[in-house]
N, C-alpha and C positions, 0 to 999 in steps of 0.2 A: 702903471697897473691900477685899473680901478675895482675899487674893495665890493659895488656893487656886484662885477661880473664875477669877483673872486666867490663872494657870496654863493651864485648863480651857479657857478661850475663844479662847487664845493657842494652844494642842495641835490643837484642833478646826478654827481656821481653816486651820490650816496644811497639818492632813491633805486638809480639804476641797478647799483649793486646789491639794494635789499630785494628789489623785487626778480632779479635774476637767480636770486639764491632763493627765494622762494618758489620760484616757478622749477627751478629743477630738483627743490626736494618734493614737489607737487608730484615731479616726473617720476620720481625715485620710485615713491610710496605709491603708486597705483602702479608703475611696473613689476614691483618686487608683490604685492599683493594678487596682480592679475593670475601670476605664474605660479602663485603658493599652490594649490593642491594637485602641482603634478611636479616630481623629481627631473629635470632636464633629461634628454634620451643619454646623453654623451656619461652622465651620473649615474644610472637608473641600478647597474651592478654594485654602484660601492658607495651611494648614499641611502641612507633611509628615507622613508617619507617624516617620517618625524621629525628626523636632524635635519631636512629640508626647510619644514613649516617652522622649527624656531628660530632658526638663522632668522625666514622670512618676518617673523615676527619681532625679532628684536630689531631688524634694519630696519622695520617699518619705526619702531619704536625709539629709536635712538633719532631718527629723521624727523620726529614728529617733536621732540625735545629738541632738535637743532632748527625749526621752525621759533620756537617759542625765544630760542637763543640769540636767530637775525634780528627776531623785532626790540629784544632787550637790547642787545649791544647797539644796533641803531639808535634805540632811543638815547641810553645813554652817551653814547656820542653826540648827538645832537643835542645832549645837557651842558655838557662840557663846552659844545661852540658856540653854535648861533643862538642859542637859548642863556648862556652869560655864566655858565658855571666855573670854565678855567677863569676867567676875568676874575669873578668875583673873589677864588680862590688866590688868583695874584696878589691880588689889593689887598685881601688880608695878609699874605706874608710876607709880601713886600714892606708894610705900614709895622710888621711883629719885630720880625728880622735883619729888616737894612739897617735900621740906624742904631741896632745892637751888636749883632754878628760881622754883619759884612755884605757885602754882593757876593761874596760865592757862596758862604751859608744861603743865602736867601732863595738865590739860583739850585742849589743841590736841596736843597729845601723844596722845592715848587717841585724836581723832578720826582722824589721821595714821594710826596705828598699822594703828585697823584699815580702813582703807580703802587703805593697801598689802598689811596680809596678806590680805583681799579680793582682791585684785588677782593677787597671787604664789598664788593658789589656784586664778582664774579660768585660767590661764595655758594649763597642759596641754588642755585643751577648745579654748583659742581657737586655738592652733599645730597642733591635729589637724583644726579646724575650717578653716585655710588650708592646710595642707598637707600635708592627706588627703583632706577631702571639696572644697572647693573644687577642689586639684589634679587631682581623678579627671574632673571635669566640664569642666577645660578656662579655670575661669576665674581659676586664681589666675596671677600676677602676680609676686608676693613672692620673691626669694631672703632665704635663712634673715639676712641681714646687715641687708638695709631692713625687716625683720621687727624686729630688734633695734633697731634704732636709732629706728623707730617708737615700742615699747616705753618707750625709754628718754627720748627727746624728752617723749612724753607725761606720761612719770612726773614731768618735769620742768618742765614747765608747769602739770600739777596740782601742784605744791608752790609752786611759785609762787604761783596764785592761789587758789588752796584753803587755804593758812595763813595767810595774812592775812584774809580772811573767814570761817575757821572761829574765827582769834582775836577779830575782831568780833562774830560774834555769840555767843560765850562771855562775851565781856567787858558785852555786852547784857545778856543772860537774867540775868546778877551784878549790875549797875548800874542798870539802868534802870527797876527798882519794879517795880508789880504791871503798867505794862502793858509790860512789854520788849518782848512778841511783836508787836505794833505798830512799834514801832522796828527792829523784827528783822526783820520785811516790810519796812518802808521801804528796809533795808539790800539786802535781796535784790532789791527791783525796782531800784535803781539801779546794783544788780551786773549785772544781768540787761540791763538798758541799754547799760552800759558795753561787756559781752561782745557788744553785736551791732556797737557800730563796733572794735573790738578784732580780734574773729575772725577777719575777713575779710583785714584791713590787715598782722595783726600772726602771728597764730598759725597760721591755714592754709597762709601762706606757708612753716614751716617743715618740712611734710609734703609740699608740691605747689610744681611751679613752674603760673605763672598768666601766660600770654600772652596778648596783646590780640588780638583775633580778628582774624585779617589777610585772610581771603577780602573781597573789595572790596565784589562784587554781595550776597553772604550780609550783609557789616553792612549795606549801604544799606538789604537789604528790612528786616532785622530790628529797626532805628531806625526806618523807616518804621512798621512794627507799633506801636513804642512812643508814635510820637508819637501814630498815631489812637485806642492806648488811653489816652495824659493819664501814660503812666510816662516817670520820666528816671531817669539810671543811670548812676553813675558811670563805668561803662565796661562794654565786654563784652568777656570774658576766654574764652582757653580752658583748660584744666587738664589735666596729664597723668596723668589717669587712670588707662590704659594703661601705667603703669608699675607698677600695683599688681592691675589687675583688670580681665576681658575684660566685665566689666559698665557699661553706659550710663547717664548720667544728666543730667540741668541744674537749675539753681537759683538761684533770689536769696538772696543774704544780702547784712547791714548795711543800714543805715539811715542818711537825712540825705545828706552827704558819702561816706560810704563804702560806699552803695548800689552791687551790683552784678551783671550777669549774670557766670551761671559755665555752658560748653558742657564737659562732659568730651569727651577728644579721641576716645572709643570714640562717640561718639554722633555728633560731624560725620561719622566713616569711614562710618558704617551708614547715615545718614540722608539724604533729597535735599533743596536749599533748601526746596521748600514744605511738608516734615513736621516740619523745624527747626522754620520759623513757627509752625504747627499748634502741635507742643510747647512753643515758646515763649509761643502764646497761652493755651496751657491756664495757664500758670505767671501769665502776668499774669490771668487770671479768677481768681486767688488774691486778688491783687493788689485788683479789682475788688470783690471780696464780702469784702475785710477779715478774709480769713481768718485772715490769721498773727496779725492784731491780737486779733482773737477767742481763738485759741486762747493767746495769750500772757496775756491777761485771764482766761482759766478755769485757767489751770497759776497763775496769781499768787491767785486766788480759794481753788484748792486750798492754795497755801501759806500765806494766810492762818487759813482753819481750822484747818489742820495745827498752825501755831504755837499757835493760843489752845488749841487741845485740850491740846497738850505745857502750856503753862503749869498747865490744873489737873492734867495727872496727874504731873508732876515733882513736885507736892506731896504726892503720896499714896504712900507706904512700898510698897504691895501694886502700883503698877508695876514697882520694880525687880525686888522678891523675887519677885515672881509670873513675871518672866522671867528669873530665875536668877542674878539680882548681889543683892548685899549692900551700900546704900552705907556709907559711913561718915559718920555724924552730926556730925563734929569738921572733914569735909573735902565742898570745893564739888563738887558733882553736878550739876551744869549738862549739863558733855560730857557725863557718862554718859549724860543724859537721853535727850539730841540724838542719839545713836550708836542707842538702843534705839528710837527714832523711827524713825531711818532704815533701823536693822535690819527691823524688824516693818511697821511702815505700809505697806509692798509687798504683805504679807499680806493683809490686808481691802482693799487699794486694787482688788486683782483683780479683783474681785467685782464693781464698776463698769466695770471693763475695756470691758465690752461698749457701753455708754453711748460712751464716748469713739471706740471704735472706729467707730460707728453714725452719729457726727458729721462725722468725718473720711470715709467714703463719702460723707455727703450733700456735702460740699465739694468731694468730688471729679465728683460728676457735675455740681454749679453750673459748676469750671470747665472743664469739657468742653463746656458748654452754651455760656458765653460762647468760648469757643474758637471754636467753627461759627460763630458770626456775626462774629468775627474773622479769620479764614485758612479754608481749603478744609476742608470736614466731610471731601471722602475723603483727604485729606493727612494728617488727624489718626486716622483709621481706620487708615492704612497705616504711619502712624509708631507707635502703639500695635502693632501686629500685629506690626512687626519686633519691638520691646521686649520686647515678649512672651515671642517666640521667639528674642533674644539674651539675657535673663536667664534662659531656663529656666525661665518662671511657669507653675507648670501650670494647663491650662484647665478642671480639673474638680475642680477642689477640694470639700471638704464643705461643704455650706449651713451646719452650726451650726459647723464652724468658723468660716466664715469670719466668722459674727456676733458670734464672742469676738473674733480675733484681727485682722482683714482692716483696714487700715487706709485700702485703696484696693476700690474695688468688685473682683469678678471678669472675667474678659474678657467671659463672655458678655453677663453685665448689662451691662457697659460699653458694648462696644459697640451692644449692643441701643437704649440708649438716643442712640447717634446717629442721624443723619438718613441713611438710606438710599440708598447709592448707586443709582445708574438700571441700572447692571447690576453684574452680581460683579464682585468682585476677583482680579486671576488672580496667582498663587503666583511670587512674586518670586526 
């Protein structure tokens, strides 16, 4: 392997991948602008023209900040590699750490390192992102205080369980022969495990309180729902949402024992018992087609490859230097490896972007599909069409965006593919 053409291949994805993300937020924001001052025909009964134009204006708006977002995180990636910022970062705590702590201090040290200064860099973006563009649209939530303390919680849970598992699988890739990365998967699925009864019970708690859904008629239907789809549930909660964001939403997390519905509280205010259902059923048609199982077995496939790939190019000299670190021969490069992985792999992962993206639509129309033969198809129409029009989604997004990015169909399609009510819908 030569570090020149690693160089070359590494330069090349990374332009290709910024200037393609450019070009289709380019597409985004003149298609969603083109079609601002007229409501789609298929809407024209049950959207406003206003609630049209703001969608259209925050999608433009949010696009135009994910513009400024490509060229920052590009840039900084190219600080970290070929511009000598991981290196120089090595050198430094390789020279602090090794001949004090150890190689695995040093090692879970480098990974730490730069997945705070990652972090203290994202910063500026993410605090303009709530409390400039979110705030202009009406839905941020946040004072500058539960912002911080969000912040800091987080940073803190990630230290938690982020060093103890970056020192496992450092102490892997060092110990456990030619096939670590097998053990180094094993490790991560049982993290991965772990995290789904953990999440729920232990660490969402210290972001949201979680009340047990107390409307009497809403649980009876909506355990009624679960029992004719074969789901049990630890309980059904609600969550104060609303305390951070005028945005809606519901969800299962955990598994086993600590299996549970979660209602944010912006979603009971907006919604009527039978679009809850409807929503509720689309969630269990998840449930139904094995989807989370599915997509938790291709994210565990993906990191399998990931790992065996990292085992041969951790041995070849022209992945370090070809991304702009130097290791040193006398000292373990393990973390280093693990850091340039996680650095770069986002790079070419892109490029399949759309594959994943293309999978998660088909998901989402199966559970739409099973939804209508569980709860009232126009219930789930109408619960959709508020959501719509309470997140600000716009209705006319680009077709080749949305086949890079869209991870749920469009409204039109979506809708299109339900069952037809026997007359319009009239505007709520």
């Amino acid at each position: 392997m030569n570090s020149l053409l690693v160089s070359l291949a590494f330069a090349l994805a990374l332009v290709a991948s910024m200037l393609l993300r450019v070009w289709l937020i380019g597409r985004q924001v003149r298609h969603v602008a083109r079609h601002r001052d007229a409501v789609p025909p298929a809407f024209a009964a049950t959207v406003s023209l206003a609630a049209h134009q703001k969608a259209a204006d925050y999608t433009v708006a949010r696009q135009r900040l994910e513009l400024v977002d490509t060229a920052w995180s590009t840039a900084v990636l190219l600080g970290w590699t070929l511009l000598g910022g991981l290196d120089r970062l090595n050198h430094g705590l390789r020279d602090l750490l090794l001949p004090q702590a150890g190689a695995l201090a040093y090692q879970v040290g480098l990974l730490l390192a730069v997945g705070l200064i990652g972090s203290l860099l994202d910063l500026p973006l993410a605090w303009w992102r709530t409390f400039r563009l979110e705030q202009r649209f009406g839905f941020n939530r946040m004072t500058p205080g539960l912002w911080l303390r969000d912040g800091l919680i987080g940073a803190f849970v990630g230290l938690v369980i982020g060093a103890p598992l970056a020192a496992l699988l450092v102490w892997l890739m060092g110990s456990a022969g030619a096939a670590w990365w097998l053990w180094a998967f094993g490790a991560l699925a049982v993290f991965t495990l772990l995290m789904q009864g953990l999440y729920p019970t232990v660490i969402a708690p210290l972001f949201n309180r979680f009340q047990p859904l107390d409307d009497h008629a809403l649980r009876e239907r909506v355990e009624a729902l679960m029992q004719r789809c074969g789901f049990q549930a630890q309980g059904l909660y609600v969550m104060d949402g609303s305390k951070r964001s005028a945005h809606a939403n519901a969800y299962f997390t955990g598994f086993g024992a600590s299996k549970r519905v979660v209602f944010f509280d912006t979603l009971l205010a907006r919604l009527t018992p039978g679009e809850v259902e409807a929503v509720l059923a689309h969630e269990l048609g998840h449930f139904r087609h094995r989807h989370v199982i599915k997509r938790v077995a291709l994210m565990m496939g993906v990191w399998l490859l990931s790992l065996a790939l990292l085992g041969w190019l951790m041995k070849q000299p022209a992945f370090y230097t070809g991304l702009g670190v130097m290791p040193n021969l006398l000292a373990p490069n393990d973390g280093l490896a693990l850091v340039l992985l996680m650095l770069v792999g986002p790079v070419f992962s892109f490029f399949i972007s759309p594959l994943a993206a293309s999978s998660s639509r088909r998901h989402e129309f199966e559970a739409d599909a099973y939804a209508c033969t569980q709860a009232q198809p126009g219930d789930l129409r109408s619960a959709l069409l508020k959501l719509y029009e309470d997140n600000a989604s716009t209705l006319t997004p680009d077709p080749m965006y949305v086949k890079v990015h869209y991870s749920h169909p469009p409204a039109v399609q979506r809708l299109a593919a339900l069952p037809q009510p026997a007359t319009g819908l009239q505007r709520s």
